[in-house]
C-alpha positions in Angstrom: -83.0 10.2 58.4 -80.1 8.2 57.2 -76.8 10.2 57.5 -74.8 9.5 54.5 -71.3 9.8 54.9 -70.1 12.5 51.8 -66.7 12.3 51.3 -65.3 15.9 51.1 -63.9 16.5 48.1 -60.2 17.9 49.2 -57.1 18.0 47.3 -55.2 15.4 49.4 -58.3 13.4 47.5 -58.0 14.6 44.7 -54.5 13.9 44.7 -54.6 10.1 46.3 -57.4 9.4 43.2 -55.1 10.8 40.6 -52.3 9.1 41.9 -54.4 5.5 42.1 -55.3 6.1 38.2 -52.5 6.8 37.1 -50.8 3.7 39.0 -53.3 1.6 37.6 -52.3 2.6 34.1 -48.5 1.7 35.0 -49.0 -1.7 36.0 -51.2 -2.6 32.8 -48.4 -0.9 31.0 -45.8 -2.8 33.0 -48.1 -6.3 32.1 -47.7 -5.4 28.8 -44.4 -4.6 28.3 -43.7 -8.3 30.4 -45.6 -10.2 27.9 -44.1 -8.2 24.8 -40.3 -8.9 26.7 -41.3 -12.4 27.1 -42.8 -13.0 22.9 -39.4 -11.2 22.2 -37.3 -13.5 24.4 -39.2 -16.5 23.3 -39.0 -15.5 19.5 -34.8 -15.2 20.3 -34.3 -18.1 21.7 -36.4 -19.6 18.8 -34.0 -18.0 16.4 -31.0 -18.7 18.2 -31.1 -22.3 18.0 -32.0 -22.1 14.0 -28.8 -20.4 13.7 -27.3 -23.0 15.9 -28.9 -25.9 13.5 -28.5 -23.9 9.7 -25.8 -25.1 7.7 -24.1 -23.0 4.7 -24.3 -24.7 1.2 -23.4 -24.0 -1.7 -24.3 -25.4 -4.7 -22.5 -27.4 -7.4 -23.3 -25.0 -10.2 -21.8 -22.2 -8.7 -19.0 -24.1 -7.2 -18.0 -25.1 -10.3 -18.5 -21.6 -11.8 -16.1 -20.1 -9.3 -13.2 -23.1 -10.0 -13.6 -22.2 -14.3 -13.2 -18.0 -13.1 -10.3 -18.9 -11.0 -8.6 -21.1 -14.0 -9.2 -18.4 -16.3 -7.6 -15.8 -14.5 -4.7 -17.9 -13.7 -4.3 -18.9 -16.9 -4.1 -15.1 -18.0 -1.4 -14.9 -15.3 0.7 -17.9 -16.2 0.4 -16.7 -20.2 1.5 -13.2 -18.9 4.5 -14.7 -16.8 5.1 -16.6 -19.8 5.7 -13.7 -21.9 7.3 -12.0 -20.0 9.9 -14.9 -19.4 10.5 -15.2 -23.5 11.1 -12.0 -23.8 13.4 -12.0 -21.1 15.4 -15.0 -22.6 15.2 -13.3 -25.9 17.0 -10.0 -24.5 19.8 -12.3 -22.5 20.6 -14.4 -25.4 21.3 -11.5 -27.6 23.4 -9.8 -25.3 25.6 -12.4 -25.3 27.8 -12.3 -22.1 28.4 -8.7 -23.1 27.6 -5.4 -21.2 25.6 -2.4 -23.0 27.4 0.5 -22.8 26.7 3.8 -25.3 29.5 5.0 -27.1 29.7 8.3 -25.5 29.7 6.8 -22.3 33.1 4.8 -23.4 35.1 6.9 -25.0 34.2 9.3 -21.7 35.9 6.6 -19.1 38.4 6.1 -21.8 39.1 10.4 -21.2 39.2 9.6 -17.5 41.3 6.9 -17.1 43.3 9.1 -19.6 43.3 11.6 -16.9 43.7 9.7 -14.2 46.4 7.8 -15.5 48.2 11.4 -16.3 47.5 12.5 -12.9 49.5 9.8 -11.2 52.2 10.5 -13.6 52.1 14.2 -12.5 52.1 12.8 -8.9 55.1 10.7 -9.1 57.2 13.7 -11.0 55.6 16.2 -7.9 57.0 13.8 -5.6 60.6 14.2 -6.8 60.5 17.3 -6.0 59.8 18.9 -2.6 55.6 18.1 -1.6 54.3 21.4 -0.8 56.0 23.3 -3.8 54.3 25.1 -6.7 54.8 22.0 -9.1 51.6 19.8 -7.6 49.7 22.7 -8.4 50.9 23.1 -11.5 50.5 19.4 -12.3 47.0 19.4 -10.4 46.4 22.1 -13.2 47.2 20.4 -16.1 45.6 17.1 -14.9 42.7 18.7 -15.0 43.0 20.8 -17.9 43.8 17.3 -19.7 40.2 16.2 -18.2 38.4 18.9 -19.5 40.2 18.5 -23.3 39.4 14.7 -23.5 35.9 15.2 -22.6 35.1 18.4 -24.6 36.9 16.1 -27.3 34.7 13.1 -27.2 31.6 15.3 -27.2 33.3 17.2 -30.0 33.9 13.3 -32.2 30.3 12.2 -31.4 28.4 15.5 -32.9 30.7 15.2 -35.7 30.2 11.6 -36.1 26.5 11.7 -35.4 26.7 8.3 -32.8 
């Protein structure tokens, strides 16, 4: 009789066979995951230079669609500006080389000049007499009190007068 050689079945075996299948799977994996990365590289390159070669246009009928929207709004500008300007050189011409001022304002500088005016005054008569005395403060007191009547004044005239 024929011996026939049986190979044991043994987990080194088992292993080595498992090992050889799934190896086998990896490289037809690996094949195919070459040829997709080469389609992929082939397809980029493709695109690549068709970027390279394409060329922007645009065309006349919305060229000249932009130029009329840009006219449009700056002609809304400039008539704006325009306005603007008139009614500017309507407001200077009236004024006339003049300054606007409210009455109460004036005849409020015209109380404080009034005041001021009296407090130099006081300051030249304090001066006569010795500096540090009782008659600056009694001047600085009436200066004051001077203030305080022209302006209570004034606002007193413009109620009355309704201005």
């Amino acid at each position: 009789m024929k011996e026939v050689q049986v190979t044991k079945s043994t987990p080194q075996n088992e292993y080595l066979e498992e090992e050889k299948r799934l190896l086998g799977i990896n490289v037809k994996e690996l094949a195919e995951l070459n040829d997709n990365v080469y389609g992929l590289r082939t397809d980029l390159t493709a695109l690549v230079d068709l970027l390279g070669k394409y060329k922007l246009s645009i065309t006349q009928d919305t060229q000249e669609q932009a130029v009329k929207f840009g006219n449009t709004v700056l002609g809304q500008f400039i008539d704006q500006i325009e306005t603007k300007c008139t009614e500017a050189e309507q407001r200077i011409a009236q004024i006339d080389n003049r300054i606007s001022l409210s009455h109460k304002a004036f005849y409020i500088l015209i109380a404080i000049l009034i005041a001021l005016s009296s407090f130099l005054v006081c300051m030249i008569v304090a001066n006569v007499e010795f500096l540090h005395s009782w008659l600056i403060w009694r001047m600085v007191a009436a200066c004051g009190l001077i203030a305080i009547l022209g302006i209570t004044m004034v606002m007193a005239v413009m109620r009355i007068l309704k201005i």
